[in-house]
Structures are given as C-alpha cells and as structure tokens.
C-alpha positions in Angstrom: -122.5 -40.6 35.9 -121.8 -36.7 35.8 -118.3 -37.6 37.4 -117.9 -40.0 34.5 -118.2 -36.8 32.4 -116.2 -34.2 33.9 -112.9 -35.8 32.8 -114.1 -37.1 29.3 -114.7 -33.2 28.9 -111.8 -32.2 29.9 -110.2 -34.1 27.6 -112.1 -33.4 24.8 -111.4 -29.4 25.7 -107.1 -30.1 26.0 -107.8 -31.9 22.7 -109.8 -28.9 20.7 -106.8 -26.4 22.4 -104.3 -28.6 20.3 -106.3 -29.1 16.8 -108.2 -26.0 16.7 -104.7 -23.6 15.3 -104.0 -26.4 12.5 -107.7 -26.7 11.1 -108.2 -23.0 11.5 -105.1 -22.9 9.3 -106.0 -25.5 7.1 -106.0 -23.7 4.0 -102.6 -23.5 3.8 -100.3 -26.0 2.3 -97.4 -28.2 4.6 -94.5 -27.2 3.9 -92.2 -30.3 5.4 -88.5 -29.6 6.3 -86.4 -30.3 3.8 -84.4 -34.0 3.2 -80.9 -32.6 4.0 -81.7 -30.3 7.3 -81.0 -32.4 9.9 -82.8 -30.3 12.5 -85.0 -26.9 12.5 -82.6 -24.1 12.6 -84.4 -22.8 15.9 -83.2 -26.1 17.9 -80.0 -26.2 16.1 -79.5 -23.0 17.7 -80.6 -24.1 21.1 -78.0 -27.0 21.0 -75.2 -24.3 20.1 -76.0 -22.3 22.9 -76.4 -25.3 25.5 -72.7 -26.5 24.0 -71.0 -23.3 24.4 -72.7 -22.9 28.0 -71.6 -26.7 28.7 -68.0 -25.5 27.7 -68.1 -22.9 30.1 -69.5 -24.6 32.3 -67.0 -25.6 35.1 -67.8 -28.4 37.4 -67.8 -27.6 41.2 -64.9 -29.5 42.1 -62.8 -27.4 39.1 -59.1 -26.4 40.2 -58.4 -23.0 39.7 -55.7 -22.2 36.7 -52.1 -23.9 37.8 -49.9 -21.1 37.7 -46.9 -23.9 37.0 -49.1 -24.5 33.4 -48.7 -20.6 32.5 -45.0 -20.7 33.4 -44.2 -23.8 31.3 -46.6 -22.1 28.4 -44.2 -18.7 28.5 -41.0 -20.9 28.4 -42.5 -23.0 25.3 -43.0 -20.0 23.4 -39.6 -18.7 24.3 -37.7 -21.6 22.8 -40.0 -21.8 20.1 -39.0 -18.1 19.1 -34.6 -19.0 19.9 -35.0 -21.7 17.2 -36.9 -19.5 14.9 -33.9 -17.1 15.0 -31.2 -19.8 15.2 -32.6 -21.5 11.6 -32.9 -18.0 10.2 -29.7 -17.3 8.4 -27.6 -14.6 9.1 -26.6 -11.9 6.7 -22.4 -12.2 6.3 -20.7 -9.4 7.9 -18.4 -7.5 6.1 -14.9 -7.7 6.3 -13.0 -5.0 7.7 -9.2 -4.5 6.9 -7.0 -3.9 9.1 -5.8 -0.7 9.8 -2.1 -0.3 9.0 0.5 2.1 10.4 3.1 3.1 8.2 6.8 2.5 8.2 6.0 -0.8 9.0 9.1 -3.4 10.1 10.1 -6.9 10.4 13.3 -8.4 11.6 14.0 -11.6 10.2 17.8 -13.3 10.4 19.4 -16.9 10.0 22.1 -18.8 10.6 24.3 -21.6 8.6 26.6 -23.8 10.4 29.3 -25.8 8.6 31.7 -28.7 8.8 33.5 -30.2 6.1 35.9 -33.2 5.6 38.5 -33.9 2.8 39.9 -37.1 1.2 42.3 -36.6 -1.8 44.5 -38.8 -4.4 47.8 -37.7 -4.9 47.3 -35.9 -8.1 44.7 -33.6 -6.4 47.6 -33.3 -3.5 49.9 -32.5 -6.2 47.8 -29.7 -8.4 46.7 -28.2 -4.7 50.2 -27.3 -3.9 50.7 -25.4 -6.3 47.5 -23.0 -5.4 46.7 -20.7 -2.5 46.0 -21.4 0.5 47.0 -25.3 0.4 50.3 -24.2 -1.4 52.9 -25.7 -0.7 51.3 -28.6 1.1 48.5 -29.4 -0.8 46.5 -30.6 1.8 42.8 -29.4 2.1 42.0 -29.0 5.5 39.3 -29.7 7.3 37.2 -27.3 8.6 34.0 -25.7 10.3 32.3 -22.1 11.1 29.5 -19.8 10.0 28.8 -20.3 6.4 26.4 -17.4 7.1 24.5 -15.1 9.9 22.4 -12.5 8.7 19.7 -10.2 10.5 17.4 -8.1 8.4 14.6 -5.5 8.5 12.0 -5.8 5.4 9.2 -3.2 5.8 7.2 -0.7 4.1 7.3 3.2 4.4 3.7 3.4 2.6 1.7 1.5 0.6 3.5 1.0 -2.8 7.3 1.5 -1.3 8.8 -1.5 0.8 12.6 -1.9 1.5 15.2 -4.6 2.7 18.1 -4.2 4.8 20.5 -7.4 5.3 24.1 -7.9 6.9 26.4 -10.6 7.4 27.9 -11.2 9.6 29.8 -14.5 8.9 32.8 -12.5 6.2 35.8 -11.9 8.3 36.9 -8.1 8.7 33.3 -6.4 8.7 29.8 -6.8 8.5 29.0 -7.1 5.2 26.4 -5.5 3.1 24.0 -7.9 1.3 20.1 -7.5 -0.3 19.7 -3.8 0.7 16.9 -2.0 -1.4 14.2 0.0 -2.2 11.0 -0.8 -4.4 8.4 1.1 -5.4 5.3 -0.8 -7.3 3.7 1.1 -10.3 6.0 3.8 -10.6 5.7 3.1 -14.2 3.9 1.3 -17.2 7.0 -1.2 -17.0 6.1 -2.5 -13.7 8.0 -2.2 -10.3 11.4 -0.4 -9.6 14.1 -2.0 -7.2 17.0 0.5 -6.4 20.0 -0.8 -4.5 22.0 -3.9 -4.0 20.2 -6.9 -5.1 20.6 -10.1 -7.0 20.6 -9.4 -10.6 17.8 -10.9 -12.6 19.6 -14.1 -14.0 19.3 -17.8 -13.4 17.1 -19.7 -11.7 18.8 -21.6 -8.7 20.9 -17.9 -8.1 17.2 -16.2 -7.5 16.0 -19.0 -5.3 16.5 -18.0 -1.4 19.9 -19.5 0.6 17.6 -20.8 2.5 15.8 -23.1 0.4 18.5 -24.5 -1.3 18.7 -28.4 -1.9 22.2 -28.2 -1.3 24.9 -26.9 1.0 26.0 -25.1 -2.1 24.6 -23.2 -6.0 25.8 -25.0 -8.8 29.2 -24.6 -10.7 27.7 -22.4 -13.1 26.8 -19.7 -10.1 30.5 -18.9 -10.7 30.0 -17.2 -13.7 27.1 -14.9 -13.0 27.2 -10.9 -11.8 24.9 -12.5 -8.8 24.4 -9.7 -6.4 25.4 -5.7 -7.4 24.2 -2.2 -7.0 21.6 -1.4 -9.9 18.5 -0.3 -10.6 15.9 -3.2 -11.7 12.4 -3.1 -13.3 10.2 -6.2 -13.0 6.6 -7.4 -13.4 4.2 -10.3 -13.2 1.0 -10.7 -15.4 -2.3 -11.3 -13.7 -2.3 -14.8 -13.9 0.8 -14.7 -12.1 2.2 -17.5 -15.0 4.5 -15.2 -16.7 7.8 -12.8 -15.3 10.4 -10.3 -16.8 13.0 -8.6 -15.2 15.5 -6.0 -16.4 18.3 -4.8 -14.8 21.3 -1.9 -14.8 24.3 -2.5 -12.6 27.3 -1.7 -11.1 30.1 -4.3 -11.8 33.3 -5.1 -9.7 31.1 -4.7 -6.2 33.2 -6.3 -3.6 31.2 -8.0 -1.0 31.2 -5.3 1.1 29.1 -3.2 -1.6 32.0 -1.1 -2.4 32.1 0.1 -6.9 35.4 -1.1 -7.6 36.8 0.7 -11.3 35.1 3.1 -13.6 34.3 0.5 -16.8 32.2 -2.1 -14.7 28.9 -1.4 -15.8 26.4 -4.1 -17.4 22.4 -5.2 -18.0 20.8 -8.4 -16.9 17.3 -9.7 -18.1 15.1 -12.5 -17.5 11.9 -13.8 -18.5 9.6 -17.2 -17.2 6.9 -18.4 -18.1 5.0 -21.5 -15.8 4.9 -24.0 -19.5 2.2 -26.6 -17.6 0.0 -26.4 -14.4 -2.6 -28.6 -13.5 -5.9 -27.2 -11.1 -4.7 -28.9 -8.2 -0.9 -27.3 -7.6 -0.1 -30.4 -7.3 2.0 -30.3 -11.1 3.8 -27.6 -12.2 6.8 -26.9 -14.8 8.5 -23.9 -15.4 10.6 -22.5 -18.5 13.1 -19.4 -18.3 15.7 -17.4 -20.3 18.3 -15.0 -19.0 20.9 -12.8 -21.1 24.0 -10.6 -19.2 25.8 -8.1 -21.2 29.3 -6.5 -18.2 31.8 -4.5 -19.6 34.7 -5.9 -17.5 35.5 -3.9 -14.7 39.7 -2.9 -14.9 39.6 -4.4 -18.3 40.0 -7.7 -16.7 37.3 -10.6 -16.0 38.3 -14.0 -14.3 35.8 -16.9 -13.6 36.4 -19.8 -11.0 35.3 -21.8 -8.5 34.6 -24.0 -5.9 33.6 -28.0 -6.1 29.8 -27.0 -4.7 31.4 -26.4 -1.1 32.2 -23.3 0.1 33.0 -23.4 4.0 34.0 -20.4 6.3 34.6 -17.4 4.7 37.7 -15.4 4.0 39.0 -12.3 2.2 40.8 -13.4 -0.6 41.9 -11.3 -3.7 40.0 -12.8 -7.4 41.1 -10.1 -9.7 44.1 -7.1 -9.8 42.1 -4.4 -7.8 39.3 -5.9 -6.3 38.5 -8.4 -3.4 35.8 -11.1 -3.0 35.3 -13.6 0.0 36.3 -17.2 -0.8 36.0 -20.1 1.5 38.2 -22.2 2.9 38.2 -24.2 0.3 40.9 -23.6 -2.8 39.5 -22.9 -5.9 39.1 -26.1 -7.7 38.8 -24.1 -11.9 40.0 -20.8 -12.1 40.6 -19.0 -15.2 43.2 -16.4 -14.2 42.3 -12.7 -14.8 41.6 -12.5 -18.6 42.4 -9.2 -20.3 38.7 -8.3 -21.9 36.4 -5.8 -23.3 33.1 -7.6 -22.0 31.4 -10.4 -21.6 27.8 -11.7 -22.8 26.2 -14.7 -20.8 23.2 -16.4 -22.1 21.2 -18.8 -19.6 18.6 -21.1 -20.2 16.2 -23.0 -17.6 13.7 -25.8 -16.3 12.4 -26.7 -13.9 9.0 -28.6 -12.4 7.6 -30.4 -9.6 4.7 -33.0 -9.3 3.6 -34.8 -6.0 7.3 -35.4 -3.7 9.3 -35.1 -6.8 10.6 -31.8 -7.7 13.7 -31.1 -10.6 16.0 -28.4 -12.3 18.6 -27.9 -14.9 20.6 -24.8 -16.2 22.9 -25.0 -19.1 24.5 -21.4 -19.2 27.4 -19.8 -21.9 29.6 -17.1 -21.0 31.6 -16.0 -24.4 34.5 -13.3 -23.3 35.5 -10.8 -26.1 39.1 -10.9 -25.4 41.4 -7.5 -26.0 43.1 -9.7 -28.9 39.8 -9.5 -30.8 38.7 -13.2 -30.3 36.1 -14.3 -28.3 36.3 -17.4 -25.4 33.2 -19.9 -24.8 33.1 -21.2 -21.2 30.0 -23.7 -20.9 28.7 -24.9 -18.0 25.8 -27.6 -16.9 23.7 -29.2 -13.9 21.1 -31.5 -13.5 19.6 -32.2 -10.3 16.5 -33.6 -8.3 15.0 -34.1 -5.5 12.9 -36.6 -4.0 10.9 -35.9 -0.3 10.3 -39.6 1.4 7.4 -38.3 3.6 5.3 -37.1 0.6 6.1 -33.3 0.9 5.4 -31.3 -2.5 7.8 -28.9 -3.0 6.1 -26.1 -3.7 6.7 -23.2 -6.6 6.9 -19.4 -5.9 5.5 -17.5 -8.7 6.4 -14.3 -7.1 10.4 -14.8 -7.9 9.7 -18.0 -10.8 11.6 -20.6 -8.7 10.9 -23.7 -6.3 10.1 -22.4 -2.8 10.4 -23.8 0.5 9.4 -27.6 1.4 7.1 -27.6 5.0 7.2 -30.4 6.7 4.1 -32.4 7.5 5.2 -33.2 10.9 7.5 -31.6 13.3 10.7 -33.9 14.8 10.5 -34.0 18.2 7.1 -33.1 19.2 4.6 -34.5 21.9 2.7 -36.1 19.3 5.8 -37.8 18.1 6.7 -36.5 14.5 9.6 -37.0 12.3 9.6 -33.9 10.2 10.6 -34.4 7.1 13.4 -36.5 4.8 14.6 -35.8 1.5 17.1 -37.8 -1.1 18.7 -35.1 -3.7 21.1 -35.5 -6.8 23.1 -33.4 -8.7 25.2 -33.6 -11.4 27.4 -30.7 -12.3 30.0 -29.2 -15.3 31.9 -26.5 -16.3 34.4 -26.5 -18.7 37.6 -24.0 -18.3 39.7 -25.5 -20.5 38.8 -23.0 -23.4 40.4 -20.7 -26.2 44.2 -21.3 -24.7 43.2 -21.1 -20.9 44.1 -23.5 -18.9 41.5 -23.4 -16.0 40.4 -26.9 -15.7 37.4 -28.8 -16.2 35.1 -29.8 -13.4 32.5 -32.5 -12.5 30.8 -33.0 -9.6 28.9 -35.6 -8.3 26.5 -34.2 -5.3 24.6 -36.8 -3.0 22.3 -34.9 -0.3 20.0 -36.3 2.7 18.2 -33.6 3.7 16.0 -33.6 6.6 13.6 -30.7 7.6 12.7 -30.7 11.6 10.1 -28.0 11.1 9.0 -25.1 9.0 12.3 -23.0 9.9 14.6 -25.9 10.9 16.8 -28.1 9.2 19.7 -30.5 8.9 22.0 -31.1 5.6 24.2 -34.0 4.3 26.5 -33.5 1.2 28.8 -36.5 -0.3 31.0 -34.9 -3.3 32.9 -36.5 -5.6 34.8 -33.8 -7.6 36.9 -34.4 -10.8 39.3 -32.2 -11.7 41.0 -32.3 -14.9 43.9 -30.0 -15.4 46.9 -29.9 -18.2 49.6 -29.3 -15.8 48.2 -32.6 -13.7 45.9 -34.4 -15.6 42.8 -36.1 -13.7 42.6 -35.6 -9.9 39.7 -36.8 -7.5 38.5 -35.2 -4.3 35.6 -36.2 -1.8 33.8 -34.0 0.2 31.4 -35.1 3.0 29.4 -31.9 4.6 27.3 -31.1 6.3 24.8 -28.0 7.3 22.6 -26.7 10.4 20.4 -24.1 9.5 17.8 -21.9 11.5 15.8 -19.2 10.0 12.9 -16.8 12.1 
C-alpha cells in the first residue's frame, strides 16, 4: 500500500514543479506568438547557428583543398581580365609625320621606242619630191629609233620650293634641255611661281604628260602653239580643286636645246579650267578650258607646220631663218613658209570628260598672224577624239594640271595569276587648214586609229593606223598611210 504511494507522490510533486510558475503568474494575460512568426526568435537563432556550424562542419573523410582547383581558379580570372581589356576600346594614336630631310630628290626617266611604215599614191610621191628630206625622190622612208629617253631629278630644297630637271637624250647632236624649273608656292597673293623652261600654259592635250598620251602623237593643232620656253609662270587652284589659271611670260624662238634665239621673241600665255560637272563617285567628270597666246615673232618672222600625227626619230632640221628645231624623220606634211610678221595672237578653246571606260576631248584653236603688210592671216585648226578601255578601266582626271591622267590597269599581262593588263580602242579625227590669206601651206586631215594596250602601271604598247589627206595647190589631193607603233617604259 505505502509502495503504491511513493510513486503517485512523486508524480504529483514533478507535476506541482511544472504548474506552480504559470498559476503563480496567473495574473498576467497570454500573450500568444503572433500569426506570421513562424518560430520564436530564440530558436530561430539556434537553427542559424546549427546551419552555419553544419556548413563548417567537414565530414571526416573531407579531402583537403586540391591545389589543381586554385590553379584553374587563378587562370579563370586571368582570361576573364584579357577579355575585359580586349572589348575595351582603345584610344586612336596620333599620327605622327614623317620627318623630312631637305633637298629632297627623285630620279624618274622613260623611254619611247618607234617604228613606222609608209604607203603613198602618186600624188603624195609627187608633192614629197619637191620637199626636204624626200626631195627629189619622194619616197617616205621607213623608219625606227628613240622617239624619246629622258632622265630626271624632281625634288624639293624646302618646304614651299621644289624643282625639275629633265634631258633628252633621243635629239641628235646633244642632250637636250627639256622641263627644267623652279617653283616656289605662296610667294604671292596670285598663287605659285614657276621660273625656267616649262610648257606654257595653253591647251589641253599640250599640258597632258608624253606619257599619257592616247596617241603616238599631239594633235595637228600642237603645231601652232609656243609649247615649251623659258618664262616665268604664275598659277593657282581654288580649294575645291574644280577651278585653274595660269599666266605666263616667255622667251620666244627657244631652240630645243633651250638656247633665246633673236631679241623681239617675247610673248604671254594664259589659261583658265574649270571641272563644268562631277558626280560624288569620280566616276563622271567633264571639264571646260580657255587659253589666249599673245608672241611677238621672234626675227620678225613666224612659220607654222607640221607633221601627219607621226613624228619618228629625231633630227636637226632648220624651221625658220635663224633658228633650229628638231623634226622627225618624217617631211612636213603643211608648212606655211616663214611669214614676215609683227605677232601673232592664238585663241584656244577646250572639252573634255570621262565617265566609266569612256573618256573624250576636242580643241578647236585660231591663230590670226598680223602680217608686216598690215593684214592679218586666220589659220584654224580642229580634233576630236575618244577613247574607249575594253577591260573597264576609268580613265582618270588630274585636277592638279586640268587634263586626263594616266589609265592603271586592273590586271598586270604576264603575271602568275594570269592577267591581261589592259586594252583600249581610240579615235581621232584631226584638221588644220594652211591654205589661208595667199599662203599656200596645205590643208590636212587625218584619220587616227589606235589599239592601245597597257601591261602594267608603267608599261605599255601602242598601235597607230593614219590616213592622212593632203591637199595642196601645186598637187591637189594626195593620200598617205601610216601604220606605227610605240613601246614605252616609264619608272
């Protein structure tokens, strides 16, 4: 019985230990946890503690940090900081000029190599022999040599003074003086000063380089023309680059080996162009130009004459009492014989244009002699001519000198990867008229066909057909064709 007890008191004891704090605090009101706390904050701390201390917690059998992980970690970071800095942009550097050493030079050169054959009718045969060198024959004779070989130096001594010195050496006798010049740029308001020998500032296919001529030969026209004499020049291009003048003073009677011939030769050239349409791409272009000479005759003599657009090897032959010029091979086809004159005024006008392969010019040019009589004697001359590049070429313009520059060939003949260069089909019609005021000088036409084909940027090879028309008083109509043909090489 009293064991019976024992526990039930025990029990009742543990149970008074529990209840006796909450009915001894009874007077107070329960305060239950709110609906939204999920837990007591003192167990919600316990759990936060027991998490981080699992998270620390390694297992037993944990492998010590793989040194392998910490290598691959560096390396990941590495290329992540390489791609930052390749994505970032960098800053342009500036440009820095060159540094250059005054006098500077450059030796450039060229050569032209000729052939020509000759078919005439017997009325050509007959007005030839009466005329040097085919006199008394008449026969035009074949032929081939140098049309020209020339070596320069181009430079310049500072910054605003550059210079040119050319020979030939093609003229028989000596070498022969050609473009040799100073220029200085801004010397004055009018623009840049040229002092030397030069070509004057007149006509379009005279300023356009030897080099880059369509054909073997300039047009008839280039026979009456002051061409290239000792002067002083002035010249300038507007800041769009459209627009050109030139003026000129010069020497006149200058034999081809520079040498001032007579005390009267003195004259003036000018010329102005303008580019009349462009379009944004280059691709279209067409040019306008006037030119005006005023030469008081040099000897109180002038003579004009000329060749059929084919010129040959050169040699010394006299032009006018006093004075020497070199003439080809060739007789002179016109020729008005020395005319005693006070001056001469020649008025040019030109045009010009290229679009896409096609390129064209045309001159029609007056020279009006006041004769010592007191009259005064028109000459007129006239070409037409064009050009049309098969392998799509453009012919590009110079707006430096206002004339067509030089055709560069897409391709170059002959190479590994098996080019053709370039090809070109040309036309030119050509007039003068000597048969003026009582001289008897004949009237000219010539027909020019031209295959031209371009093996690189400095090489090329040139085929001329001519059919020339001569028509003369003393002889009436004569014919003579002309095939021709070129190799040229320019550095």
């Amino acid at each position: 019985m009293f064991a019976t007890r024992i526990p039930r008191l025990l029990f009742a004891e543990a149970l008074c230990v529990v209840i006796l704090p909450v009915t001894l605090n009874a007077d107070e009101p329960f305060i239950p946890f709110p609906d939204d706390a999920l837990q007591p904050p003192y167990i919600e701390t316990l759990m936060l503690t027991e998490e981080k201390d699992s998270a620390d917690a390694k297992p037993a059998d944990a492998k010590p940090d793989d040194p392998l992980d910490a290598r691959f970690k560096s390396l990941e970071d590495e290329l992540k900081k390489l791609k930052a800095s390749l994505e970032k942009k960098p800053e342009p550097k500036k440009e820095e000029k060159p540094v250059i050493v005054y006098p500077t030079v450059k030796v450039t050169g060229f050569f032209q190599a000729d052939a020509g054959w000759f078919h005439q009718d017997a009325a050509s045969i007959a007005h030839f022999a009466t005329v040097p060198p085919t006199a008394p024959s008449g026969d035009i004779q074949d032929d081939r040599g140098f049309r020209r070989a020339r070596l320069a130096a181009v430079g310049s001594v500072n910054e605003n003074t550059k210079y040119m010195l050319e020979m030939d050496f093609a003229f028989n006798g000596r070498p022969s003086f050609m473009d040799v010049w100073m220029e200085v740029a801004n010397l004055t308001s009018l623009g840049n000063v040229r002092i030397g020998q030069f070509r004057q500032p007149f006509g379009l296919d005279e300023l356009t380089s030897v080099k880059e001529l369509t054909f073997l030969e300039r047009p008839l026209m280039f026979g009456m023309g002051p061409f290239r004499q000792i002067g002083v020049q002035v010249a300038d291009i507007s800041k769009d680059e459209n627009s050109t003048y030139a003026m000129s003073i010069f020497g006149g009677g200058t034999d081809p080996w520079g040498d001032s011939i007579g005390d009267r030769g003195y004259g003036g050239a000018a010329r102005v162009t303008k580019v009349l349409m462009e379009d944004c791409c280059g691709d279209f272009l067409v040019h306008g130009g006037l030119g005006y000479v005023h030469q008081q005759t040099p000897n109180s003599f002038i003579q004009y004459r000329n060749v059929p657009e084919y010129g040959g090897p050169f040699l010394p032959t006299a032009i006018a009492p006093g004075s020497l010029i070199a003439a080809g091979s060739v007789p002179f086809f016109v020729d008005t014989g020395p005319m005693a004159a006070e001056n001469a005024n020649l008025v040019n006008a030109e045009l010009a244009g290229t679009w896409g392969s096609v390129h064209a010019q045309s001159e029609l040019r007056y020279a009006m002699v006041n004769t010592k009589a007191g009259g005064t004697i028109a000459f007129p001359s006239f070409y037409a001519q064009a050009g049309w590049i098969l392998t799509g070429e453009h012919r590009p313009y110079n707006k430096q000198s206002a004339a067509l520059g030089r055709i560069k060939p897409k391709s170059v003949a002959g190479a590994k990867c098996g080019g053709s260069g370039a090809w070109e089909l040309a036309v030119r019609y050509s007039w003068m008229d000597f048969n003026q005021g009582g001289i008897a000088g004949g009237e000219l036409t010539n027909m020019t066909y031209g295959i031209n084909w371009y093996l690189n940027d400095y090489t090329k090879l040139q085929f001329n057909y001519i059919d020339a028309d001569l028509d003369t008083p003393a002889v009436g109509p004569a014919n003579t064709d002309i095939f021709a043909m070129r190799a040229q090489l320019d550095f």
